[in-house]
Structures are given as C-alpha cells and as structure tokens.
DOTORTI-719802 format. One record per residue (C-alpha): residue in three letters; y, z negated, x. Coordinates in steps of 0.02 Angstrom, whole numbers, padded with zeros to 5 digits, always signed. Layout:
REM DOTORTI-719802
ALAYZX ...
//
This chain:
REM DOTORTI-719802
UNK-00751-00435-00302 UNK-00789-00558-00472 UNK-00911-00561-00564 UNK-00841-00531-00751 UNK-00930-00524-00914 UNK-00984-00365-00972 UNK-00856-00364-01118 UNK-00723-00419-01011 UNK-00677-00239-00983 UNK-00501-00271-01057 UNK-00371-00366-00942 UNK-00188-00448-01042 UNK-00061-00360-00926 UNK+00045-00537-00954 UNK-00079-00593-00833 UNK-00079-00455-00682 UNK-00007-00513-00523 UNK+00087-00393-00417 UNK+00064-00428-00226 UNK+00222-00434-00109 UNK+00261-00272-00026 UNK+00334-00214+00146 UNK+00413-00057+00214 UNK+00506-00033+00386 UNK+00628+00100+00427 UNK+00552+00227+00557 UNK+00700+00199+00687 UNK+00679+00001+00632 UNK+00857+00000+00565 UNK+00808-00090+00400 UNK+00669-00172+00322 UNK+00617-00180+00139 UNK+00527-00311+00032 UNK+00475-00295-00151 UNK+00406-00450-00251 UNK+00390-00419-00429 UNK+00502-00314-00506 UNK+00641-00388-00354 UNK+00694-00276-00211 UNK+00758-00344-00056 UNK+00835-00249+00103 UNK+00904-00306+00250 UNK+00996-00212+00373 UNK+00947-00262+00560 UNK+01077-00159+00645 UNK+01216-00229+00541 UNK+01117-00383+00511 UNK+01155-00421+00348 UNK+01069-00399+00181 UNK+01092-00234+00067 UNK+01155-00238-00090 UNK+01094-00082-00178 UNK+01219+00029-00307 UNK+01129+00114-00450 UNK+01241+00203-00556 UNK+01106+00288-00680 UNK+01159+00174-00812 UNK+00994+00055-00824 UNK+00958-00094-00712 UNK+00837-00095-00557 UNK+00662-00112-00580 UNK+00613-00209-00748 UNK+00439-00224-00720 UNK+00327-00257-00566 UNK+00359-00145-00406 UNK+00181-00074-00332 UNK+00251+00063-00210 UNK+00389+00059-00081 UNK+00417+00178+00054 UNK+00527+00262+00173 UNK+00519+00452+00229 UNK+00480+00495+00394 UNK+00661+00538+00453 UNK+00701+00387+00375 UNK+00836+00455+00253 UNK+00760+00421+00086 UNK+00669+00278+00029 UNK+00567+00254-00140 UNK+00526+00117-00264 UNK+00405+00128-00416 UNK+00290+00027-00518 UNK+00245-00049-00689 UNK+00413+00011-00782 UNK+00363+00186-00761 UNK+00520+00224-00672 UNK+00549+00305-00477 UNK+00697+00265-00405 UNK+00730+00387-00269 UNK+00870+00286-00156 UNK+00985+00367-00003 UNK+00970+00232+00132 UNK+01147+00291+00194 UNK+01233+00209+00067 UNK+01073+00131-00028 UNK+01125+00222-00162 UNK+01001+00281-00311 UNK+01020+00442-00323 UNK+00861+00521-00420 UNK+00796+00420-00560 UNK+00630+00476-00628 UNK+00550+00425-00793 UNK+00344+00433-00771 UNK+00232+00422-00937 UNK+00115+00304-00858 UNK+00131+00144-00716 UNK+00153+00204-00548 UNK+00022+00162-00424 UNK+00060+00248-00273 UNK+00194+00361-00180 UNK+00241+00469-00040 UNK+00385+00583+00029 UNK+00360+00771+00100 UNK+00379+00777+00285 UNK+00525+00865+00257 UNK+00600+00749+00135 UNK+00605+00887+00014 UNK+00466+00808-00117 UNK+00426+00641-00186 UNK+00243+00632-00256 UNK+00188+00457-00360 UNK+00028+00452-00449 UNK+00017+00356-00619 UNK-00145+00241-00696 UNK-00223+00399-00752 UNK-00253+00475-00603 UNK-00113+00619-00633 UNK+00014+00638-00470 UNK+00183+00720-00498 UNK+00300+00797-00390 UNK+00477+00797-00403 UNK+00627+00891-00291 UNK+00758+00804-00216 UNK+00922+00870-00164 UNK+01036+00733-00038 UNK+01168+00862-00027 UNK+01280+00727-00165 UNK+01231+00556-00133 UNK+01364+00492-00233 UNK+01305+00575-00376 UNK+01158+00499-00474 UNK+01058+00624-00559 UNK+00967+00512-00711 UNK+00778+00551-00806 UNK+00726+00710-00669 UNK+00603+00775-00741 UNK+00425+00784-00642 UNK+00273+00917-00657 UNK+00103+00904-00622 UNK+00033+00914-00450 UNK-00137+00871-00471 UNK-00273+00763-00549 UNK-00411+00641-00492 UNK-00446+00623-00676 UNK-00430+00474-00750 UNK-00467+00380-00612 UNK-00345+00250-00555 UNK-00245+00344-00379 UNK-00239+00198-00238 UNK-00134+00283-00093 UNK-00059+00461-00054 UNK-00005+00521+00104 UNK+00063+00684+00179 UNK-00025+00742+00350 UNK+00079+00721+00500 UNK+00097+00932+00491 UNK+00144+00931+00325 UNK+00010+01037+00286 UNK-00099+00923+00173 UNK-00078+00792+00051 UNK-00213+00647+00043 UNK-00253+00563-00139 UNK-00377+00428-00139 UNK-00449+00321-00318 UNK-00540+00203-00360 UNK-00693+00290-00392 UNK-00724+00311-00199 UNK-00655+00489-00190 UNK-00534+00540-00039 UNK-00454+00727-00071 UNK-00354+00818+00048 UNK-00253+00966-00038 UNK-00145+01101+00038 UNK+00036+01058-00013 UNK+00100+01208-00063 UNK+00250+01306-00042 UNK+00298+01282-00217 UNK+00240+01111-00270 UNK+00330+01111-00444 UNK+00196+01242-00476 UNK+00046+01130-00445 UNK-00069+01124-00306 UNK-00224+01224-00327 UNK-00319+01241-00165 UNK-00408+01108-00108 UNK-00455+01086+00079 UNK-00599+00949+00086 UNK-00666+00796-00005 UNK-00699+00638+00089 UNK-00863+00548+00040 UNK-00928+00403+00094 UNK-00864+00237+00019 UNK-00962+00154-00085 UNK-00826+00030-00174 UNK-00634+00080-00214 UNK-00534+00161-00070 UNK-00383+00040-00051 UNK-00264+00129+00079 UNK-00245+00261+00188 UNK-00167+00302+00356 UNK-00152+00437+00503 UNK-00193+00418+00680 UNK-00114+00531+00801 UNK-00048+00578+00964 UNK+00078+00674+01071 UNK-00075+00768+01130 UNK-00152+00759+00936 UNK-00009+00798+00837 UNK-00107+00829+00675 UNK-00206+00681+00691 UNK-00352+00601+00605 UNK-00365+00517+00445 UNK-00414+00320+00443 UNK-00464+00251+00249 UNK-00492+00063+00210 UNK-00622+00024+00059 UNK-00687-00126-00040 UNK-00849-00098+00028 UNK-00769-00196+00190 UNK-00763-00034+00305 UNK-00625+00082+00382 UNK-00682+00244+00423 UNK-00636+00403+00519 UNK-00616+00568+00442 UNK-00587+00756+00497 UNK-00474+00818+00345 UNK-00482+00975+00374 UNK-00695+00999+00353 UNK-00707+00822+00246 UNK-00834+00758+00388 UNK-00848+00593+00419 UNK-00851+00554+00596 UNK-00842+00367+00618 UNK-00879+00198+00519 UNK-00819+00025+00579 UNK-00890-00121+00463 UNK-00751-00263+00484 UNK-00863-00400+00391 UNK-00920-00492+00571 UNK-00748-00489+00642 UNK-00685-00562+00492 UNK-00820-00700+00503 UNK-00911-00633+00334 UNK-01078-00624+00413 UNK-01064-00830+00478 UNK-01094-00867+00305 UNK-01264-00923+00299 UNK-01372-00947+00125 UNK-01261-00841+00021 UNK-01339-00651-00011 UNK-01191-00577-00027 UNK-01026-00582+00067 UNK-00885-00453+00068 UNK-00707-00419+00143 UNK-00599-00271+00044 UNK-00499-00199+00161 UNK-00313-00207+00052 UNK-00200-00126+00181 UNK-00211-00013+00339 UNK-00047+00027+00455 UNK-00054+00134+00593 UNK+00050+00084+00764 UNK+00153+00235+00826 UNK+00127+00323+00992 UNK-00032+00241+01009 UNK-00220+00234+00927 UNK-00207+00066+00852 UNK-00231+00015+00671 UNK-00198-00133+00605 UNK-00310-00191+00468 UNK-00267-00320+00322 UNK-00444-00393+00258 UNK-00447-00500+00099 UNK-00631-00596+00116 UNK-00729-00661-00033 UNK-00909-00711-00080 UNK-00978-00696-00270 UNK-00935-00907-00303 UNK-00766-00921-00205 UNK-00639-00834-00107 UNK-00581-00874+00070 UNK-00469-00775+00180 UNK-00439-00706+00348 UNK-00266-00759+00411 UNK-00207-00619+00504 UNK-00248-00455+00539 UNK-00389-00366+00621 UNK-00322-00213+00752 UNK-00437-00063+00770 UNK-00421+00073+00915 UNK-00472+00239+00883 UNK-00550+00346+01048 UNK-00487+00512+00965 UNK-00586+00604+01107 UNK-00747+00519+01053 UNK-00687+00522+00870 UNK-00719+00316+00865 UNK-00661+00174+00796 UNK-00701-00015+00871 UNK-00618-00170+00849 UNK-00475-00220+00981 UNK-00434-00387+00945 UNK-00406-00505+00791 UNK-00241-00592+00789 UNK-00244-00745+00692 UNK-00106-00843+00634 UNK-00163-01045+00640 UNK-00124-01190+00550 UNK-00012-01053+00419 UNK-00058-01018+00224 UNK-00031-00829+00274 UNK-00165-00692+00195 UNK-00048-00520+00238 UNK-00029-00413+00080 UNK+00064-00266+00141 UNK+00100-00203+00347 UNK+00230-00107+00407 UNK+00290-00044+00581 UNK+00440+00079+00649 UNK+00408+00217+00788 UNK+00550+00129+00899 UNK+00515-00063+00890 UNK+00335-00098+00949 UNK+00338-00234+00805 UNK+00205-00259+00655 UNK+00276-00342+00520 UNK+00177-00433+00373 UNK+00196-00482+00197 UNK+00123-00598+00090 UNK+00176-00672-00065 UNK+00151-00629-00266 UNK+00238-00644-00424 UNK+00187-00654-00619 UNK+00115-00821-00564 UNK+00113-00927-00717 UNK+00160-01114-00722 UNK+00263-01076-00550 UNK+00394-01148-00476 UNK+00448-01006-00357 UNK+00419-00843-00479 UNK+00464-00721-00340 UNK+00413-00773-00146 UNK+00379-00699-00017 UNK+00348-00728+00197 UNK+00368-00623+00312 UNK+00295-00631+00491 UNK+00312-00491+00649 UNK+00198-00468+00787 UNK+00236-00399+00952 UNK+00152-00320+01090 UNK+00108-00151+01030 UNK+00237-00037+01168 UNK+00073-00033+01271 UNK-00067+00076+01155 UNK-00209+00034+01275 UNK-00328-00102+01213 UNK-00315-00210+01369 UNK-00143-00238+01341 UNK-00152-00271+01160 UNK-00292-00400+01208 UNK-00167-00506+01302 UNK+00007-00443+01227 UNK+00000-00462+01039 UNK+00086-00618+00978 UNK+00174-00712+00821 UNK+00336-00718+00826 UNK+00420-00887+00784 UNK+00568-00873+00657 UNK+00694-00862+00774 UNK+00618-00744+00866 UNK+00588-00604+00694 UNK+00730-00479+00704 UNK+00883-00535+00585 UNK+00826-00726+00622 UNK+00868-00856+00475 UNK+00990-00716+00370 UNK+00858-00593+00379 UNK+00711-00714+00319 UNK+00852-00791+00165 UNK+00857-00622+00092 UNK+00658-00564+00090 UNK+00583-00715+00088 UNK+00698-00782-00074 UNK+00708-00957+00016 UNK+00669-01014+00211 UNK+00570-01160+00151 UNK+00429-01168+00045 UNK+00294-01239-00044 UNK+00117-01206+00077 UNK+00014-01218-00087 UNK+00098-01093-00197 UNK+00012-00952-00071 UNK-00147-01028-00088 UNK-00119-01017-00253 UNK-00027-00843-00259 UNK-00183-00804-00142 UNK-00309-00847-00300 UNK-00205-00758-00407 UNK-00190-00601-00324 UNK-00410-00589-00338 UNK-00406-00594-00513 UNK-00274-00469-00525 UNK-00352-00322-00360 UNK-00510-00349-00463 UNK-00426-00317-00624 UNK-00343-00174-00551 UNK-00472-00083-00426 UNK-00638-00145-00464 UNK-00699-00030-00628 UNK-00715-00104-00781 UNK-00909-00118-00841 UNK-00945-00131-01033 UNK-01093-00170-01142 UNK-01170-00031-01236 UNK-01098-00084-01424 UNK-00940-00117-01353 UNK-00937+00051-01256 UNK-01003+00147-01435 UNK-00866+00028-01522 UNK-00726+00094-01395 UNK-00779+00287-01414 UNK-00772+00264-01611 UNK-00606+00184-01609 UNK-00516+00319-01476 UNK-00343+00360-01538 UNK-00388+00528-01520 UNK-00521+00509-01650 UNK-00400+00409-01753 UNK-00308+00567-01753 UNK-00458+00670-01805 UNK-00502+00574-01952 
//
C-alpha cells in the first residue's frame, strides 16, 4: 500500500485511525453504525434511535470499535475492538448482556448459526469462543471468561465467518492464509480438525463472505485481498475455482506511466437470495492515493463456479469511498459507510455517511444493470432522524472525508500490510524480547 522505511516497523497507536463501520439487521428492522469507540442504532420499524442499557458496571466501548455484527436470526448483536472488551448485546431490549474481557485488541467477530457461540479473534492471531445463554436478558453477566478456539499464529486475523450449514468456521490473516475448520460440537474445548486451507492471495486477505442459494444451501466462499482480487473457493477441498482481478473496473489499469497500480479490496457483502457481491475497492498507486466512489457488484455463475463483474455503481459529484457494506435478507437495500475517527487536528472527531442502494429484489444481472440506484436522503429508510443519529450531524464538511480518506491509508497499511525491518534492527528486536528479559 506505502512505501515505509525499513525501520518504520513500529506504528504510535495515538495515530491509528479506525474506519466507520456498518451492520444491518437480517429482517432490516435496525441498522448499526460504529465510529470510533461511538455506537449508534437506529430502529427503522419504530423509527427512532436506540439508546443502549449496559448494566455491567463500566461504560460502552472506551477505545476504537473494529467489529460489529448481528447473528443470523437477528437476536444478538456484537461489538468489539481496541479496549479489549466484547460486548455481547440482546437486540430485544438492546441490552448488554455478556461482557467479555479479551487479553489482546479485537480484530474480528462472528456468531454460531445457532446463536449459541460468539468467536472474536485478537492481534495475535488467537480466536476465542465464548457461550451465550439469552434465557435472562435482564441480567448482565460481567468478565465471561473465553477459551481458546484456535490459532493462525501470530498473524494478525482479518475476518471470521461461520458457513451457512454451520458446519465450518472460516479465519482469514494477514499473511494470505484462508482456513476453514470444523466447528465442533464442543467449542469451549477447541477446534482441532481442520477441513482445508485456502491459498492463493498474494497480499493480506481483507474480508470474507458466502454465496449461496435456495438450490445451494451450503454455498461457496468469496475472499477479497490487497492484491486487488476476489476469488472463489470450494471450502470443503480448499480448491480455488475462480479469480476476478477488479483493478480495470476500478480504472487502475488507465493509469498510464506509473509501473505499479493497485486496488485492496477492504470489504465484500453478499446480496441475499441472489449471486451478487458487492465489492468495496480502496485504489492507490506507490506516490498517491485516489479512490473509487462506489462499489463494484460481482455475480457469481455457481453452476460454472465463476465470478465476473455486473456493473459498477458510482456515486458522482460525492466525497464517498465506502468503508464497511451491509444488507438484510428482506429489504433488497445495500447500505454503505464511510467515515473515520482518531483524526487529529479535526473538527468533527466522530463522522460518519451513510448511503443505500436499491435494486437488488431481482438477482439476475440484467436487472441489476438497469435497477441499482442511490438513494437520495429522503428516500434512505428512517429519512432525516435516521441519518441525525448515524451520521452524528446531516451536514458536513466535504473535505474532512477526503481527509478521513488519507487517513484511513496510513492507518489499513499500518494495520494489514506486514511490517518489514532492517537486519540490526530485526537482531536488536530479538535481543531485547521480553521473554529474553525474563531469561536473563
């Protein structure tokens, strides 16, 4: 992504941006927006925001949020990030009703298909498990203690996901590496058989997502990389069975005179009943960054086991470069997030937009190729009250996402791309290990 100095290999966490989040209830009766450590819901039924109750005895998030995300029925929803805390919330009452300490930053969750489990993976590379019982929701169990699932080794987890069967659970890092694990019966006891690895990537896999059908119920697994490609896998064998480079939709190959051009892929969503994906590229070249505004929809031919670009919906004459996409099974609505926070010298420490797109009832690509559009404001679900409570404001500044857009470079690269180091300053870091400290 940037080119940084070989002995840049440590980053001030003062300085690490987190990137505005989205998550949308599977029925599309709420929608959920994390900026920073700030978490936002808004109830479209009742339409009105959601004030959250968390009676563990410590505050909501302190520190950065980097994972939100409902459970497939729709009854649970988690939050986690750079406090080290889960927060496990009932979105009956939007109560917290598990709070879990982690010993590391969360990166990444997910929630059994039964809603029986919440997995999160920490910065290194260890993913817990933890049960959860909704039989009380008015009681708040506080500090649940986690074990062990599984490892990737000190290698930074990106995304998990459970299989639409339930049978597997999918861990990808940033060293490339996609594994697909049977969940098993007991999880608290660790997971121990491993079904496949998924090879392929060259440069950190960012996201992942399942494709699937009434007539493919356990589906096929769709991965988004920094080395500007989403690809098709068969879990259960590993195989790789399709590649779609995204760099000449995105206009990265127009770019004439410069060797090098790429487009990390920083978010993948999945549109229900059908075999679209929608695609979130960031673009950037070694001197500069520029972005794609909008998103890039893929359809998968799960009979030919392809993937080809449908259509790229672009969003004109808007500072908008989507951070996070989210969609419901009901709505046939994709909605977008961008915004950051941590941004120093800023005006507006915690802002977000939020656009929808419709069009996506009809899965064939014809249809998408003439239905998709951008909703205007008063069009979006919830209208102005709606946009108040997960934007932070209706009106804004244009140039703080440019700027939250620059930001938010420095900090992915921080974050995904792996940190290279001179060879005195690697000896130097081996010889000054606290575990050698220890020793001596």
């Amino acid at each position: 992504m940037e080119d940084t100095p070989m002995e840049n290999g440590e980053t001030n966490k003062d300085s690490e941006v987190a990137p505005a989040l989205i998550a949308v209830h599977p029925t599309h009766s709420s929608v959920a927006v994390a900026v920073g450590s700030d978490l936002r819901v808004f109830d479209l039924l009742g339409g009105c925001a959601v004030s959250l109750v968390d009676d563990s005895g410590s505050s909501l998030h302190k520190d950065s949020i980097r994972a939100i995300r409902y459970g497939a029925d729709g009854k649970l929803f988690v939050s986690a990030g750079d406090d080290k805390t889960v927060k496990i919330w009932s979105t009956e009452s939007w109560r917290c009703i598990t709070t879990v300490c982690s010993e590391k930053r969360v990166s990444a969750v997910a929630i059994s298909s039964d809603g029986s489990y919440v997995c999160f993976a920490d910065k290194f590379g260890v993913v817990w498990v933890v049960d959860v019982d909704v039989s009380d929701g008015n009681q708040a169990s506080v500090n649940k203690k986690a074990a062990p699932l599984l490892s990737h080794y000190c290698s930074i987890i990106t995304s998990l996901e459970f299989s639409p069967d339930g049978r597997f659970f999918v861990s990808a890092d940033r060293d490339f590496k996609i594994r697909v694990t049977v969940f098993p019966n007991k999880p608290l006891d660790g997971a121990h058989e491993i079904q496949s690895f998924s090879l392929g990537h060259t440069e950190f896999v960012s996201c992942l997502a399942f494709v699937c059908t009434q007539e493919c119920l356990q589906g096929f697994l769709v991965s988004g990389s920094g080395d500007s490609t989403v690809r098709l896998w068969d879990i259960s064998s590993g195989s790789l069975l399709n590649t779609c480079d995204i760099r000449e939709k995105a206009g990265l190959l127009e770019s004439k005179g410069i060797e090098e051009c790429y487009g990390a892929v920083t978010d993948l969503c999945t549109i229900p009943d059908s075999t679209l994906v929608a695609v979130a590229v960031q673009r950037q070249v070694p001197i500069c960054w520029i972005f794609l505004q909008g998103i890039i929809l893929l359809s998968c031919d799960l009979s030919a086991q392809t993937l080809h670009v449908a259509k790229v919906v672009s969003i004109e004459g808007d500072a908008f470069i989507p951070t996070s996409l989210g969609t419901s099974s009901s709505s046939g609505l994709l909605w977008m997030v961008t915004g950051a926070s941590n941004l120093h010298d800023s005006q507006y420490p915690c802002v977000a937009r939020v656009k929808v797109i419709s069009g996506f009832k009809e899965s064939t690509p014809d249809s998408v190729e003439h239905g998709s559009i951008v909703l205007k404001y008063n069009e979006i679900p919830g209208g102005e009250k709606l946009l108040e409570k997960l934007q932070g404001r209706v009106s804004f500044d244009e140039n703080f996402f440019l700027t939250a857009a620059e930001a938010l470079k420095t900090s992915m690269s921080n974050l995904l791309i792996k940190k290279q180091y001179s060879t005195e300053k690697r000896e130097f870091r081996k010889r000054t290990r606290n575990d050698k400290k220890l020793k001596q």
